[in-house]
N, C-alpha and C positions, 0 to 999 in steps of 0.2 A: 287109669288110662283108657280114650276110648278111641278106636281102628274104625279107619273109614276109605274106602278106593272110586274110587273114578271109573265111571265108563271112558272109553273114546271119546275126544274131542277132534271134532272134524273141522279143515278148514283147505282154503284153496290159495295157491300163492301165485304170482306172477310178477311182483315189485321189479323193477329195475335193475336191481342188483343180483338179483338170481335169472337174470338173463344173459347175463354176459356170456356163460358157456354153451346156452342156447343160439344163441346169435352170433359172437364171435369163434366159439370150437370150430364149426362147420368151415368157416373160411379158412382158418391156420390148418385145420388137416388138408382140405383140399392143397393148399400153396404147399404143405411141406409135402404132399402126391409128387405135385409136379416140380419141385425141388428133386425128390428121391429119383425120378425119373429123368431129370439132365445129368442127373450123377451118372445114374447109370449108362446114360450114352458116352460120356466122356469115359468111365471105364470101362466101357466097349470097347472104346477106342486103344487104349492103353494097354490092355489083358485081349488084344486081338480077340474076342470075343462079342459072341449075343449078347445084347443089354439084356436078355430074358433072362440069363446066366449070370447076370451079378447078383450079389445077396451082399447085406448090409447087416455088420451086427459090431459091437462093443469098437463105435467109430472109425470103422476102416473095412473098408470094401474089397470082396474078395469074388473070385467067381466057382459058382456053384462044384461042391463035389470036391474043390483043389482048393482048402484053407489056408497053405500055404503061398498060394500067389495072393497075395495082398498088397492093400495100399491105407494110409492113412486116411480120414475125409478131407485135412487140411492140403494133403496134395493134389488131392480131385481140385479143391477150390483152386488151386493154383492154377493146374492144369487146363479147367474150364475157361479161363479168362480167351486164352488162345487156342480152345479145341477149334478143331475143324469139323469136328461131330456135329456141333451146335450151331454151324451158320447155318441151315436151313431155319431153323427157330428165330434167326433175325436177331439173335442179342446173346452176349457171349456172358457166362458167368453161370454159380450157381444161385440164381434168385428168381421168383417170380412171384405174380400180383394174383390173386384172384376175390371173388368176392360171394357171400350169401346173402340173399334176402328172404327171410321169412314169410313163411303163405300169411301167418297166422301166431298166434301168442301160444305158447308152450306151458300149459299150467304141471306143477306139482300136487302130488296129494300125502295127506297124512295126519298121523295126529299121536296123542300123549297120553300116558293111563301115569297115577300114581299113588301109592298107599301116605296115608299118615296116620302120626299118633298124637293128640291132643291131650294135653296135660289141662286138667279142669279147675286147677286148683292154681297152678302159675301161670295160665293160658301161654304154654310155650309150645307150640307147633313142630313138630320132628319127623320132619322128611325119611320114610323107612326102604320106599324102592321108586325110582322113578323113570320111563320107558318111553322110548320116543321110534315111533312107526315111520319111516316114512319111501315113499316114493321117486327115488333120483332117476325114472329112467331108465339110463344103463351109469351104474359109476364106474367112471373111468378111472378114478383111482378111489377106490373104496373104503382107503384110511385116512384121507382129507375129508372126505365125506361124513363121515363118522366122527372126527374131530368136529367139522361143523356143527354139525348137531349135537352136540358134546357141549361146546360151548356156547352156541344157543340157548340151550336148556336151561345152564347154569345161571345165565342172562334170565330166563323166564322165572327161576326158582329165586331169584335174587328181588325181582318186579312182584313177586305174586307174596314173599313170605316179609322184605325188608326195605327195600329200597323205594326212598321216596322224599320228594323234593317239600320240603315244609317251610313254610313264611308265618312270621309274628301278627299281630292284626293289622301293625304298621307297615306290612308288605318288606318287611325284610327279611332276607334268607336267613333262615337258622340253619340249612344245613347243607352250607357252601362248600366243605372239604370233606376228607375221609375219617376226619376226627368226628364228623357228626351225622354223613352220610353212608351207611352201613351199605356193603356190599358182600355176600357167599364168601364163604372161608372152605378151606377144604375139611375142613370139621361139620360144617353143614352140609352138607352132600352126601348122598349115597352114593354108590356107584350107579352109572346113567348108563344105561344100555340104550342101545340103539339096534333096530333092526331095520334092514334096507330091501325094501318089496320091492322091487325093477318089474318095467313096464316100459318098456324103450317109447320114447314117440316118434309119431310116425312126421311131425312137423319138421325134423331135421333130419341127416343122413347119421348123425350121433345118437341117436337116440338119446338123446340129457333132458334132464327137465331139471327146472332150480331148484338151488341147495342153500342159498345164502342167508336169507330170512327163516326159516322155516323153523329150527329150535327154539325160537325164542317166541313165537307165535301163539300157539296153545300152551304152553304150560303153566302158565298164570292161572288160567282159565279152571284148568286140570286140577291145580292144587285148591283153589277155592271150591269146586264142589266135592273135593275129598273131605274138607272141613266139613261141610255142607253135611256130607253123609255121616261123618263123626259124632256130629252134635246134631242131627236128625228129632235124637227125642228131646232135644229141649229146644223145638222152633228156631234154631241159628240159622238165619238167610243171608249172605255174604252180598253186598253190592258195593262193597270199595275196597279195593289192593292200595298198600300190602295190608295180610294180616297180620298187626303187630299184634304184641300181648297185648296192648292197650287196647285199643280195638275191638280186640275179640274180647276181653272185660265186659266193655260195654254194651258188647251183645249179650253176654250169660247173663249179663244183672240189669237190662235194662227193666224197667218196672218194679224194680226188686227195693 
């Protein structure tokens, strides 16, 4: 058996999908701002009280210091339709509109390290530890986060060791279903760590930067030059995913 790891593979993302939270967070916090701040006039109203003095917690609004004076949220909603708090705002209820537009595009950073073991003699590839760095920003909830890139990964380790779309010379798919199209099993897998370096950006008042692509980006990448270093002494140069055993066959015994 012969051990081979990866440096860092760096790359930069910005795709479409990993902006939603960049672009749409900023707006829904704002609106749900000024949502939590009509509530609180309307229980101003109600708890005779400063709206500075309400506090909001496990759905029903109370005022500060007296946990005991409470209210449900769905009664505020009630409530609000006909406060008299709210006619200075010019619309009775608890709802409002607001909007973000970005100066500028929100990039993410990161990248992938991963050991393998190369069997020389079956040319079978065994995934030993594989690490995904990366960048969210600020994560706002940090075990979605980490599932993303969880399942990313396993997309990338899936792209880099197995999965792969093959046609006959007559251009027909040979590997139209799961019967022929191999996909990660949890037997192939290590455990995928993930480690989350936060760097808020300064592009939105969230600080987020995208999560959505980003697992599935480098790791291909990561696993082929772990091959790469595995089989270093015997000239193996990697230029096409996956590596099947086939594949890699034909690299150990080309000229042979």
């Amino acid at each position: 058996m012969l051990g081979g790891d990866t440096s860092l593979m760096p790359y930069g993302m910005g795709t479409g999908g990993s902006r939603v939270m960049a672009n749409a967070g900023p707006a829904v916090a704002r609106t749900a701002a000024e949502v939590r701040q009509r509530a609180a006039v309307v229980a101003s109203e109600l708890f005779e009280c400063a709206a500075a003095d309400v506090r909001f917690e496990a759905g029903r609004a109370f005022v500060a210091g007296m946990p005991d004076r409470a209210l449900p949220l769905g009664r505020l909603a009630q409530a609000a339709v006909r406060s008299k708090a709210l006619a200075a705002s010019g619309e009775p209820g608890l709802n409002a509109c607001t909007w973000f537009y970005p100066d500028t595009v929100t990039w993410a950073f990161g990248g992938q390290v991963c050991a393998v073991e190369v069997d020389v003699e079956t040319c079978r590839v065994r995934l030993l530890r594989h690490v995904a760095l990366h960048d969210p920003g600020r994560a706002i909830n940090p075990a979605i986060v980490e599932g993303q890139l969880q399942g990313g990964a396993a997309q990338a380790i899936g792209a880099g060791l197995m999965e792969e779309v093959v046609y006959d010379a007559q251009g027909q798919l040979l590997s139209g279903s799961l019967m022929d199209y191999a996909i990660p099993k949890a037997d192939d897998l290590p455990s995928l760590d993930v480690v989350l370096d936060e760097h808020p950006s300064s592009i939105n008042p969230l600080g987020v930067k995208g999560v959505g692509e980003s697992g599935c980006i480098a790791g291909a990448s990561a696993i082929a030059n772990a091959v790469e270093d595995a089989l270093a002494d015997r000239g193996v140069i990697v230029r096409e995913l996956p590596i099947t055993a086939t594949r890699l066959y034909a690299l150990l015994h080309r000229g042979v």
